[in-house]
C-alpha positions in Angstrom: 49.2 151.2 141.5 51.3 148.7 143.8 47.8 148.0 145.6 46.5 146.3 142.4 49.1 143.5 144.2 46.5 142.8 146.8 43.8 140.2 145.3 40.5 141.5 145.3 38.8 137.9 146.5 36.4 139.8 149.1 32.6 139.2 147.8 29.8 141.6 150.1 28.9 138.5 152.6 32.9 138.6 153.3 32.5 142.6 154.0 29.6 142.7 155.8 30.8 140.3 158.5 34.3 141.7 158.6 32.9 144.4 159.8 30.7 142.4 162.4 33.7 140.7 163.4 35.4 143.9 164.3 32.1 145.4 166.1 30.1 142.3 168.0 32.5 141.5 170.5 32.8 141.5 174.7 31.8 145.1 174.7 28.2 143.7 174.1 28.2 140.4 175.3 29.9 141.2 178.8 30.0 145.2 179.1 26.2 145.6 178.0 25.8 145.1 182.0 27.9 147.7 183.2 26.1 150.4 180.8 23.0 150.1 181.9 24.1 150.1 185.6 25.6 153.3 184.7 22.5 154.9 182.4 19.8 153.0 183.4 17.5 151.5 180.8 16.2 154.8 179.0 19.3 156.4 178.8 21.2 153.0 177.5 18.9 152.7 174.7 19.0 156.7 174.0 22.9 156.2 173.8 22.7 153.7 171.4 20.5 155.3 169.7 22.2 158.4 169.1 25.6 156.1 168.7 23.5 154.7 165.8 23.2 157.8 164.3 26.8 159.0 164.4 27.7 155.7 162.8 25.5 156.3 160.3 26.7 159.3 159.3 30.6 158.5 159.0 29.7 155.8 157.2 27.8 157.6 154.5 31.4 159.6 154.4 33.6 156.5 154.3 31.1 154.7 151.8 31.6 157.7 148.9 35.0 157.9 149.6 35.6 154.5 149.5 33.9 154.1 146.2 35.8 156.4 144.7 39.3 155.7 145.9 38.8 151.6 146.7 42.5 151.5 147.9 43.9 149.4 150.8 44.2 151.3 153.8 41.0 153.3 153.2 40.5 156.6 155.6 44.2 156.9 156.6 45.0 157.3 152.6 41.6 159.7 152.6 43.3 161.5 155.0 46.6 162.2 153.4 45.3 163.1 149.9 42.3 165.3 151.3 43.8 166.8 154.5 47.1 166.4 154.9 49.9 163.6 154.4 51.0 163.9 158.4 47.1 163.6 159.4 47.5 160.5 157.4 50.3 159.1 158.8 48.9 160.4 162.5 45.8 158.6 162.0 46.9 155.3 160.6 49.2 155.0 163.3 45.8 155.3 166.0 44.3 153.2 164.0 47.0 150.4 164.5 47.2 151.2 168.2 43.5 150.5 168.5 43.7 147.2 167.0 47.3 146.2 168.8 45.7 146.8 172.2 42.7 144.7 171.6 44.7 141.9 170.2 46.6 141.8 173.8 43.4 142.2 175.6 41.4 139.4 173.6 44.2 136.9 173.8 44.2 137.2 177.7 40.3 136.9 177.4 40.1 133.9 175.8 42.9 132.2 178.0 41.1 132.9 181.0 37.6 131.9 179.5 39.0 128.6 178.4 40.3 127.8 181.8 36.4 128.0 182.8 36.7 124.3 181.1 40.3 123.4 181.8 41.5 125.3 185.1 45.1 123.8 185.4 45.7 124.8 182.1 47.7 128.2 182.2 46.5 130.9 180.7 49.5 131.5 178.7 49.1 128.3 176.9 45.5 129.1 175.6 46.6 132.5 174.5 49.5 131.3 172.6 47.5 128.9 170.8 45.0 131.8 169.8 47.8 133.6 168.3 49.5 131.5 165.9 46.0 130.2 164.9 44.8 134.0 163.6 48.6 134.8 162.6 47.8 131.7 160.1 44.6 132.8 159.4 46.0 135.8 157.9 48.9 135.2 156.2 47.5 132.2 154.1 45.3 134.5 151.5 42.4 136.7 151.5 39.8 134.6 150.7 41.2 132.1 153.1 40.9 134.7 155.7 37.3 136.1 154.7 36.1 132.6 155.0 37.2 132.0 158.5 36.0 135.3 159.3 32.6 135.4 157.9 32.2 132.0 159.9 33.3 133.0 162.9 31.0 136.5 162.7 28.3 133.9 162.2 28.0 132.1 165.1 27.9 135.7 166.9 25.5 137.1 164.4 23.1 133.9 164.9 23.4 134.0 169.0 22.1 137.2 168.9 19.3 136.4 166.8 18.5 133.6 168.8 18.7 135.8 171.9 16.2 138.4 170.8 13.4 136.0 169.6 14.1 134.6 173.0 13.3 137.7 174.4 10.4 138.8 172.3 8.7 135.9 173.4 9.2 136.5 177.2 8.2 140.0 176.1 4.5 138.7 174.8 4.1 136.3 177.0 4.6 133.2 175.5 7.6 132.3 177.4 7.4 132.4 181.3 10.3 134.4 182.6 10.2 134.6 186.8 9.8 138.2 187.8 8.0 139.5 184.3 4.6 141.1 184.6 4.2 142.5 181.2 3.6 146.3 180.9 3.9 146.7 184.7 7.7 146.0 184.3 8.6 147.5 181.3 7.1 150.7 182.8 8.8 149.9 185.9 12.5 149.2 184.1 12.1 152.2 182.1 10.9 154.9 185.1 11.9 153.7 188.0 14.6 155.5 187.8 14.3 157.2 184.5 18.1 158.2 184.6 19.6 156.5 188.3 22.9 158.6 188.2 21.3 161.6 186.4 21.0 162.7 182.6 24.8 163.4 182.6 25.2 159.6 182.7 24.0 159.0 179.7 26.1 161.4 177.8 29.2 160.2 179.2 28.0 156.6 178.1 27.4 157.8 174.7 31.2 157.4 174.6 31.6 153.8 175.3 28.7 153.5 173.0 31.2 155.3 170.1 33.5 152.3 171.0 31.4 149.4 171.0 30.3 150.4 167.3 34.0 150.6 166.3 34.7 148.0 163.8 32.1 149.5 160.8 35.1 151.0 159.5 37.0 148.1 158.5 34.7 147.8 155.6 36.9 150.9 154.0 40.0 149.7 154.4 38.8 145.9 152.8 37.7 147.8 149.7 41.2 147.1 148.0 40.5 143.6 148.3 36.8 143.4 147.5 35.2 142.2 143.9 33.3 145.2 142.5 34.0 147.9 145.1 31.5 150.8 143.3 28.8 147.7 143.7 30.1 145.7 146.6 30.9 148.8 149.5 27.4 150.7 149.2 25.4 147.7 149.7 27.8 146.5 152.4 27.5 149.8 154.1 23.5 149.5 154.3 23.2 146.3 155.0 25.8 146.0 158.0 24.3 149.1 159.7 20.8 148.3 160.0 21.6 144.8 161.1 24.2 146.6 163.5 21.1 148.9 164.8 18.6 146.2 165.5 21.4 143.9 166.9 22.7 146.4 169.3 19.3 148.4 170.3 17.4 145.4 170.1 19.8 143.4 172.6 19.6 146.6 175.0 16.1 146.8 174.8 15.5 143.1 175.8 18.0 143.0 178.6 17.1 146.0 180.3 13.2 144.7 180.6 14.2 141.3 181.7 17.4 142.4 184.2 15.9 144.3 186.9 18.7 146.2 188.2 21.7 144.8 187.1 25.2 144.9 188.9 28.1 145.9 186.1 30.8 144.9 188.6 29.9 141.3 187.8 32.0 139.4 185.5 28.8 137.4 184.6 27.3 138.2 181.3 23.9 139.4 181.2 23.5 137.0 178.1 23.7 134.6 180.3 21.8 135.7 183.2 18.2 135.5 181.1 19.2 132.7 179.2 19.7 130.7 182.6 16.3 132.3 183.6 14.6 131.5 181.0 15.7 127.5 181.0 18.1 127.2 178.0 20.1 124.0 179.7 23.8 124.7 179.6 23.6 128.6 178.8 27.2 129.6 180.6 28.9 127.1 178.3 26.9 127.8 175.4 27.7 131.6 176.2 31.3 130.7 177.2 31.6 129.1 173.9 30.4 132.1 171.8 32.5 134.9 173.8 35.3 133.3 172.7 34.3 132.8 169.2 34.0 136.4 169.4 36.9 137.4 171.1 38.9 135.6 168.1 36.8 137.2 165.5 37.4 140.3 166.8 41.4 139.4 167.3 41.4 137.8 163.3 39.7 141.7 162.1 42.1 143.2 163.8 45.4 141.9 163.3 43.8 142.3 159.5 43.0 146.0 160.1 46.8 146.4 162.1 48.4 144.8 159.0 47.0 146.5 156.5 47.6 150.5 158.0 51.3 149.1 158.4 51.5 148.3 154.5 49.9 151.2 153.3 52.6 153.1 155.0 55.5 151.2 153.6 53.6 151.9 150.0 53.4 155.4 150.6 56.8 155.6 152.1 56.4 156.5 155.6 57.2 152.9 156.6 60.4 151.3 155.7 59.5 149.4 152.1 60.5 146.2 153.8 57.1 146.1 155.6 55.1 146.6 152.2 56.4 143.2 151.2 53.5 140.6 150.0 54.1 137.0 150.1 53.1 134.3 147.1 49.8 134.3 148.5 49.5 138.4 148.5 48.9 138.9 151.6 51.5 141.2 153.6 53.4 139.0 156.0 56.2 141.4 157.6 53.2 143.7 158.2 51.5 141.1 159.7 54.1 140.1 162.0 55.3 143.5 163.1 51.6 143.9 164.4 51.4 140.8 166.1 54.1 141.4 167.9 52.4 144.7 169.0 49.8 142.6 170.0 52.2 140.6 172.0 53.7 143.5 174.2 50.0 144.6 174.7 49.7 141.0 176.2 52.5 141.4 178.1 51.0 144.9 179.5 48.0 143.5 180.3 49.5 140.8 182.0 52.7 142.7 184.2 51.3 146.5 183.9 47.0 145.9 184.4 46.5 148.8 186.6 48.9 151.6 184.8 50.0 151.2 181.4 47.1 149.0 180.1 44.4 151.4 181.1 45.8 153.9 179.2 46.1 152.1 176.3 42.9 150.9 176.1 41.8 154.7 176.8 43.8 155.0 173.9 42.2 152.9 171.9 38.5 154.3 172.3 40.0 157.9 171.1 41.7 156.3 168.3 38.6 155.1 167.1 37.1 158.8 167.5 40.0 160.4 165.8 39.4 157.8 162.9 36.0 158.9 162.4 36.5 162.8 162.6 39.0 162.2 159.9 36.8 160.4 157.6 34.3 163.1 158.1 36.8 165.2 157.6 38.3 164.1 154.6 34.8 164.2 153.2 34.0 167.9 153.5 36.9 168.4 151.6 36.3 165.6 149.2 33.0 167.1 148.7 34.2 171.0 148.2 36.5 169.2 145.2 33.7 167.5 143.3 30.9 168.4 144.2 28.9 165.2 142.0 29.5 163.4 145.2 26.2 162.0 146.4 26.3 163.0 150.4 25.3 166.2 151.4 27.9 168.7 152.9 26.0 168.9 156.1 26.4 165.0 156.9 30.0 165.3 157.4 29.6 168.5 159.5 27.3 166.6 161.9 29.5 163.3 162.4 31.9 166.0 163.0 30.8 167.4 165.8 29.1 164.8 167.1 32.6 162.9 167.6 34.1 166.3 168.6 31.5 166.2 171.6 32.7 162.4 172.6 36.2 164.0 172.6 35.2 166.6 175.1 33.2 164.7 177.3 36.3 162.6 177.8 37.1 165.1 179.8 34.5 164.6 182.4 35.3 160.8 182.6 38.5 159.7 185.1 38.4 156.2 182.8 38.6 158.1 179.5 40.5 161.4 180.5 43.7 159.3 180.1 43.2 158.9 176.6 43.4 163.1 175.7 46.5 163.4 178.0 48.6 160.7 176.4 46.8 160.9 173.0 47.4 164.6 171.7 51.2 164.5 173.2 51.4 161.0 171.2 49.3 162.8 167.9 51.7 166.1 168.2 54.7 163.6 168.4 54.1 161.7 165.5 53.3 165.2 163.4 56.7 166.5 164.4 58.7 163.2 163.4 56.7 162.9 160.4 57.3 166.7 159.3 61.3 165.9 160.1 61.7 162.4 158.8 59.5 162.5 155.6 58.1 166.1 154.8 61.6 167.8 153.8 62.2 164.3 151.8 58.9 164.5 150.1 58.0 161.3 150.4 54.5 161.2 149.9 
């Protein structure tokens, strides 16, 4: 198979963290606030909870189907050989959509964070220094690339850490936090309200939830560039999630006992809030410091996820064979570049078009993400009804199913997300048609 191009330099450390890079981002470290306004305490952690779960069970999908097919490009080429090739081609091109628009959004990020240091700096200048340093970062070679990013996922992985042992000591008392009375106020934070803006709340927060744990996929489209796939990918799979579940419910636990009632309007991260209240000296900057970190871990996974969907067209055919082009190092640079400069007109949107065009295609974005993950469940069930020695029960796909079918409909109910059904199927029945005219009748997959 042209694939076998790729180098398979990815070791399990490199995995697991790819897929931290692509999941611990701003949604935790400066949205966590917002949710809980939203949800309350409870019903934040029940969302998380039960976004846990629904993770848990596409990934069981992806993880058998990426064992047995380790190809690059992972659930989009699932999705052509189980389902059908224009689901394929439909869902790779959400898939590169997702990650265009956060590469726009996280270079804007990390321009305006750095002017917190360097104010008559433009913002423009900080953002174009972001971008050629993950465009080199990925087109130098994919170990070269897993390095940087296991690295950068680090510092994230080890704030958080840090974070909740500072918070489990405030918790048992052997930290003094102002405002902390033990039970008293974790009975208070969890009761008083139990759910502030009602149970329905929390259900429509379940589907930012679905978002913030977007990322765990990139593990299946690395497996044509890991060492050992049938060995590597399983134990990747177990080990990122249950670190994913303590980081994320464990976070949300701590900060909604030690924020009373916080205000999601604020720009300030609640990371920061109890660090400054508990007395770590400098915590904005140190905070500052690791947002950004993040935002370009998350920008490096994605311009690698963008790239790679782009190739695996071209090899299939659905893409001009141009873009399937590797270069000495074997890493695909055309594809690279075509979806930076996606990422560049999502920069400019963000920039010229905030209020309009942006918000709809970060409401894109979050169904993308869904879509992706109905279609590995998808692909599963069928995968499963062919051979039937594959170890996941029949019933797992069916839930993650309909569990992500649920998100989709409670989009409904949500002015932020509706935006993403309305442009979403008209963009998913568009690309159907021009696939079934441009590449069905010429057989080209």
């Amino acid at each position: 198979m042209e694939e076998q191009n790729f180098k398979r330099a990815m070791k399990s450390r490199h995995i697991m963290l790819l897929s931290f890079g692509g999941v611990i981002g701003t949604g935790l470290f400066l949205s966590s606030g917002y949710t809980l306004q939203q949800a309350g305490p409870l019903g934040t952690v029940l969302s998380y909870v039960v976004g846990a779960i629904l993770v848990y069970l596409v990934m069981l999908c992806l993880g058998q189907l990426a064992i047995k097919h380790p190809v690059t490009g992972g659930f989009h080429v699932y999705a052509s050989k189980y389902l059908h090739p224009s689901i394929g081609y439909v869902v790779a091109w959400f898939y590169w959509l997702c990650w265009t628009v956060a590469l726009g959004s996280e270079f804007t990020a990390v321009g305006l964070l750095m002017q917190k240091w360097f104010p008559d700096i433009p913002v423009a200048i900080f953002s174009a220094v972001s971008i050629i340093f993950i465009l080199i970062f990925n087109i130098i070679s994919t170990r070269f690339y897993a390095e940087v990013e296991f690295y950068f996922s680090l510092v994230k992985v080890l704030t958080i850490i840090g974070f909740i042992v500072l918070g489990i000591l405030v918790i048992v008392g052997l930290i003094h936090y102002d405002g902390y009375k033990g039970t008293d106020t974790i009975v208070n934070r969890f009761t008083n309200p139990v759910f502030p803006h009602g149970i329905g709340s929390v259900f429509l927060t379940m589907l930012a939830v679905n978002y913030a744990f977007s990322g765990t996929e990139l593990i299946g489209i690395a497996a044509g560039e890991t060492e050992e796939p049938e060995k590597v990918i399983p134990k990747a799979i177990k080990a990122t999630l249950w670190r994913l579940v303590v980081f994320f419910i464990g976070t949300m636990v701590i900060i909604s006992v030690l924020i009373p009632s916080y205000q999601g309007k604020s720009l300030k991260s609640p990371f920061v809030v109890i660090l400054q209240n508990i007395g770590v000296p400098y915590a904005g900057d140190i905070m500052n410091l690791v947002i950004i970190t993040a935002l370009l871990s998350a920008a490096n996974s994605g311009l690698y996820a963008a790239s790679r969907m782009i190739w695996s067209l071209s090899n299939e055919g659905t893409m001009p064979k141009w873009f399937g082009k590797l270069n000495k190092y074997h890493m695909p640079i055309r594809a690279t570049m075509f979806s930076m400069i996606g990422g560049l007109l999502s920069l400019l949107s963000s920039i010229y078009a905030a209020d309009t065009l942006y918000v709809v295609l970060v409401s894109l974005a979050g169904f993308a993400v869904v879509v992706v993950w109905m279609s590995i469940c998808a692909s599963y069930f069928q995968a499963k009804r062919i051979d039937a020695q594959l170890n996941i029960h029949i019933a797992i796909p069916i839930a993650g199913f309909i569990l992500c079918l649920i998100s989709c409909i409670g989009m409904l109910f949500d002015t932020n997300q509706a935006p993403a059904l309305y442009f979403g199927v008209p963009f998913a029945i568009i690309a159907i048609v021009f696939y079934f005219v441009k590449y069905h009748k010429k057989g080209a997959i």
